[in-house]
Structures are given as structure tokens and as C-alpha cells.
C-alpha positions as CSV (number, residue, x, y, z in Angstrom):
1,X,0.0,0.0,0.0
2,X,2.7,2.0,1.0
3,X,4.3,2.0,-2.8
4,X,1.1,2.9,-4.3
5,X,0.5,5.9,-2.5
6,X,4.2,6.7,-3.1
7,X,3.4,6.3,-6.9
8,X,0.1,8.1,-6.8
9,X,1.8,10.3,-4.7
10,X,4.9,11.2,-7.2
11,X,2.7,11.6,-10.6
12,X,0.3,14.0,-8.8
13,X,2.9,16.4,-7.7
14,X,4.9,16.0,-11.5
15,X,1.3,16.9,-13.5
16,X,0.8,19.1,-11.1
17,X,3.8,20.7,-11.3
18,X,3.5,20.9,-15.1
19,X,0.3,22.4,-15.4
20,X,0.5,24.8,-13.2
21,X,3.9,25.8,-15.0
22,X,1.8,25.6,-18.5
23,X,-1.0,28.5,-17.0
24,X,1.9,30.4,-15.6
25,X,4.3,30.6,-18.3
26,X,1.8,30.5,-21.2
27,X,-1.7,31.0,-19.7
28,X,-2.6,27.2,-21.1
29,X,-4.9,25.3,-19.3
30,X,-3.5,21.3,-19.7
31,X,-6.6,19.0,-19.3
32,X,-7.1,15.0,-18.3
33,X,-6.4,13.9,-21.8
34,X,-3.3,15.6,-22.3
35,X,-2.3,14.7,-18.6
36,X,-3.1,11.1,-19.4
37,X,-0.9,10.9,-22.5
38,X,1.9,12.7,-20.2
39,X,1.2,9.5,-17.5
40,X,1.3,6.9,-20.7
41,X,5.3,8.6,-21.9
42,X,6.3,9.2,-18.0
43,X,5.7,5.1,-17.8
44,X,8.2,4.6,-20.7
45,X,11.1,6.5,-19.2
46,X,13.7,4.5,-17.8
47,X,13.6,6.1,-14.4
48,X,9.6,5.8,-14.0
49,X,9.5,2.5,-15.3
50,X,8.3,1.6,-11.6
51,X,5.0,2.7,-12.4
52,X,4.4,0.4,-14.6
């Protein structure tokens, strides 16, 4: 349970993170589908392979 939460956890904060910087930096709102396909390329990155 512990290393879910951890997971849900870390991709929160990052799409968080990056939508918030997408409104700030060029006033664009980032929505679930375009979140979702960020989720799908995070999961082939060697580092985030976890969440898989």
C-alpha cells in the first residue's frame, strides 16, 4: 500500500507541477487527456519504469 501511494503520490505532484507551469508561463490550461498521455510517456522512461 505504502508503494502505491508513493506512486500516486509522485505523478500528482509532477502533472501538477507541469500544469501549473503551462498556466503560468503560457496562460494554457493542460486538461485529463493531455495529462493522461503525459502518465502513458512518464511510464516509458527508464527512471519511472516503476510505475508500470
Amino acid at each position: 500500500m505504502r508503494r502505491t501511494l508513493g506512486c500516486v503520490r509522485l505523478v500528482y505532484n509532477k502533472a501538477l507541477h507541469l500544469r501549473t507551469q503551462a498556466w503560468y508561463e503560457r496562460q494554457e490550461r493542460v486538461g485529463y487527456t493531455e495529462t493522461s498521455s503525459m502518465l502513458t510517456e512518464w511510464k516509458k522512461q527508464e527512471e519511472l519504469d516503476f510505475l508500470n
